[in-house]
Structures are given as structure tokens and as C-alpha cells.
N, C-alpha and C positions, 0 to 999 in steps of 0.2 A: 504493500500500500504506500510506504514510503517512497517508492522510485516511482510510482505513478503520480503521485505528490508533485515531486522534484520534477518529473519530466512535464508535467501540466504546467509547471510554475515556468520550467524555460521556456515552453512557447510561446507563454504569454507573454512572459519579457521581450523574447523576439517579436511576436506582434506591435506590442506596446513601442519599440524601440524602432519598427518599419514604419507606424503611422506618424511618431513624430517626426518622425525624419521626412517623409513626405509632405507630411502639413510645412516643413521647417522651407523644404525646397519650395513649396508653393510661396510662402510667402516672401518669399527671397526671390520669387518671379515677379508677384507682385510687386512688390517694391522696386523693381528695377523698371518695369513696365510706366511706371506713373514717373520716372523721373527721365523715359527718353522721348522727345520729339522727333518722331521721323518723317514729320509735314514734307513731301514733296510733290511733283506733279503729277498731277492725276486726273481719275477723271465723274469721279465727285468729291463733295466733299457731305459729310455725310454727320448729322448735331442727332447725337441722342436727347431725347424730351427728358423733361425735369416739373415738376411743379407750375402750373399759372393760378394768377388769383384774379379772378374776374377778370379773364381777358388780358389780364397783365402778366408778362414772364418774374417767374420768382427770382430773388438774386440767383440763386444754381442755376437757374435758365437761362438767366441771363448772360454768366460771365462766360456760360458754353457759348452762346450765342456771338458775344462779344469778340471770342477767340475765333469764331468759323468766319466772322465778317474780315478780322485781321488776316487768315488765309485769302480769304476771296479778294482782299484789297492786292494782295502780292502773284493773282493773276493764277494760283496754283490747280484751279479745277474751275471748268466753264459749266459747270452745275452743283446746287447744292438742296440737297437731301434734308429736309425736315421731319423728325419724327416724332411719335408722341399719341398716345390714344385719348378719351375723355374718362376722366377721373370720376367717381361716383357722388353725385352731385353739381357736378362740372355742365357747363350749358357750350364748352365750345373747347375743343381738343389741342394738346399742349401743340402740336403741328402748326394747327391755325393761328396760335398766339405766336409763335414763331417766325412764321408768314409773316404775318402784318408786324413786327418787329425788323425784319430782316428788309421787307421794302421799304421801311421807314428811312431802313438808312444805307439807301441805293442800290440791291439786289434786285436786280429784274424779274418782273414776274414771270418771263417765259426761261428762265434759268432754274426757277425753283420747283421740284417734286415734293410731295406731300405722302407722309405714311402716318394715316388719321386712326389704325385700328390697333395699333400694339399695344398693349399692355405690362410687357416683360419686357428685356433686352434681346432676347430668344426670338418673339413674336415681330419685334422691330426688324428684326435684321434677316430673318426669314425675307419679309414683303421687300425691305430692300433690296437683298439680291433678286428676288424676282426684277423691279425694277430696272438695275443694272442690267440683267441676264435677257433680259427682253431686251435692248439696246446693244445687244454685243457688247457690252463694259462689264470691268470686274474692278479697276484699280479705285479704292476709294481711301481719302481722309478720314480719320474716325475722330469726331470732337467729343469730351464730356468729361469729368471730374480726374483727378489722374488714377485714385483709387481703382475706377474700371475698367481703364486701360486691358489688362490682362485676361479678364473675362470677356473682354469685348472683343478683340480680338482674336481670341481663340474660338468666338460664335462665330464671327464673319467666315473664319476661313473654314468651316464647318460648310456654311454654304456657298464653297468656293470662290469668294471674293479674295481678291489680294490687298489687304490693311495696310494701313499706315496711320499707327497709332497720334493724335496729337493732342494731348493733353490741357487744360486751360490752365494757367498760373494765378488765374482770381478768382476761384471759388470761394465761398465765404467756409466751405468746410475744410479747405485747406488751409484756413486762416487760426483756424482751431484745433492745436494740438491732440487735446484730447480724443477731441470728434475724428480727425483726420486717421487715426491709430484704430480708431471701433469701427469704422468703416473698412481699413485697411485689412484687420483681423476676419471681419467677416467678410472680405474677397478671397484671402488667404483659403477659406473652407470653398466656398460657391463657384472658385475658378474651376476646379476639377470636377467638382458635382456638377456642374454646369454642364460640362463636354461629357461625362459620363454618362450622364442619367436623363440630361435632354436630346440626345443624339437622334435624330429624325431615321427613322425606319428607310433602310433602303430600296 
């Protein structure tokens, strides 16, 4: 009973010792993901939705939005991708606040797509490669917190887009240590579960 003991107790340790060390590597992807820019040209540029409040983009909406317009001013993609579903409660979808945001301040209407139904990150980036994929295009900009860098990208290329992570440098929860870390931790988990566990049926 005793080496059954002992030998239950190793594997556990070996288990215990393979998951951190995976969670350790995730988040050691993480964290490298949110601190590279690989903005270059392409051919969209592509804002993950964040919160609106009555038709108005939330700060996290905004400082994504802010950094996709700073692409768009440096000529890097002749389209750009608004995403974002209607929140519950919500009378008009974080896309469309983004729209009339992004033409406010010179983005042409016939440059901008709209993806009004997503819900998740999963569901956003599904309809976008459709999008792209109906156009012949794969290459796109990924805008949004830097935290989700790593999960976002490993969605896109899921459904065969080619990424290029760009993170925004004025988030209000990048501006918060705390926050910035409880967010970070839990991409740490959701970047793997994500690809594992959401992987689209072949």
C-alpha cells in the first residue's frame, strides 16, 4: 500500500509540476505578446469592440480606436474592420459606435466593414475572416488592449488569417497596475483554452 502511496504521490507531483510549467510558459507568451508591435502593411486593419455607453465609445474603446486611426493615418491598410456585437441592454452595437467614431475623424465610409454580431473574440474573428476570405485577403492589423494580444492572435490564425499583433499604449487598464496583472493572469489561462477547447470542427 505504501509504494502505491509513493507512486500516486509522484505522478501527481509530475502532473502538478507539467501544469505549472505550462500555465508559466503561457504566460510568459502572454506577456511578450502585449509588449510587441508588429503594425505593418497590410490589408486591414482590424479594432476588436470594447464597451459603449449610449452610443458613446468607453475609454477601452476608445484608446483601441485611437491607436487603429494612428495606423490608418500612416497609410498601413486601405480598410479597416470594426467589430463588436450589442450588449444586453445596449440599443446600438459596439461596431456602430465605432463607425461613427472612426468617421468623425476622417475614415471613409466606403473603407470601413462592420462585424455587428460577435459576442466573444472567437465569434468576432470567425465573421472576420469570412470577410477577408470572401475578398481574397488574409493579412490583417489586430488592434485592442495589449493583454489580448496572444489570444487574439492565436484565434485569427485559427481561421487562417495572417496577424499582426498591434497593441494600444493608452488603455486606461494598462494604466493600472493592479488591473493590468488580473487581466494578464487571466489570458495566461484563456490563451490555451481558447485554441483548445474553441477549435471549430473540421
Amino acid at each position: 500500500m505504501d509504494s502505491r502511496r509513493s507512486l500516486a504521490l509522484r505522478f501527481f507531483l509530475a502532473f502538478l509540476i507539467l501544469v505549472v510549467s505550462l500555465w508559466a510558459w503561457s504566460a510568459s507568451e502572454v506577456l511578450a505578446a502585449s509588449r510587441r508591435d508588429e503594425a505593418r502593411p497590410a490589408e486591414a486593419i482590424v479594432v476588436l469592440g470594447a464597451a459603449q455607453y449610449v452610443g458613446r465609445p468607453s475609454p477601452v474603446l476608445k484608446a483601441r480606436l485611437d491607436h487603429a486611426l494612428e495606423l490608418w493615418g500612416r497609410h498601413l491598410a486601405p480598410r479597416m474592420i470594426l467589430t463588436g456585437g450589442q450588449g444586453d441592454g445596449d440599443t446600438t452595437s459596439e461596431a456602430a459606435v465605432s463607425r461613427k467614431y472612426a468617421l468623425k475623424h476622417g475614415v471613409p465610409d466606403s473603407a470601413i466593414l462592420l462585424e455587428t454580431r460577435g459576442r466573444t473574440t472567437s465569434e468576432s474573428m470567425r465573421a472576420v475572416a469570412a470577410m477577408m476570405h470572401e475578398r481574397g485577403l488574409s493579412r490583417v492589423i489586430l488592434v485592442s488592449d495589449p493583454f489580448h494580444m496572444r489570444r487574439l492572435t492565436l484565434i485569427a490564425r485559427r481561421y487562417d488569417l495572417e496577424p499582426y499583433g498591434s497593441p494600444t499604449t493608452t488603455s486606461p487598464i494598462s494604466a493600472s497596475p493592479a488591473r493590468q496583472w488580473k487581466y494578464m493572469l487571466n489570458e495566461s489561462v484563456k490563451a490555451p483554452l481558447s485554441y483548445l477547447l474553441e477549435r471549430e470542427p473540421q
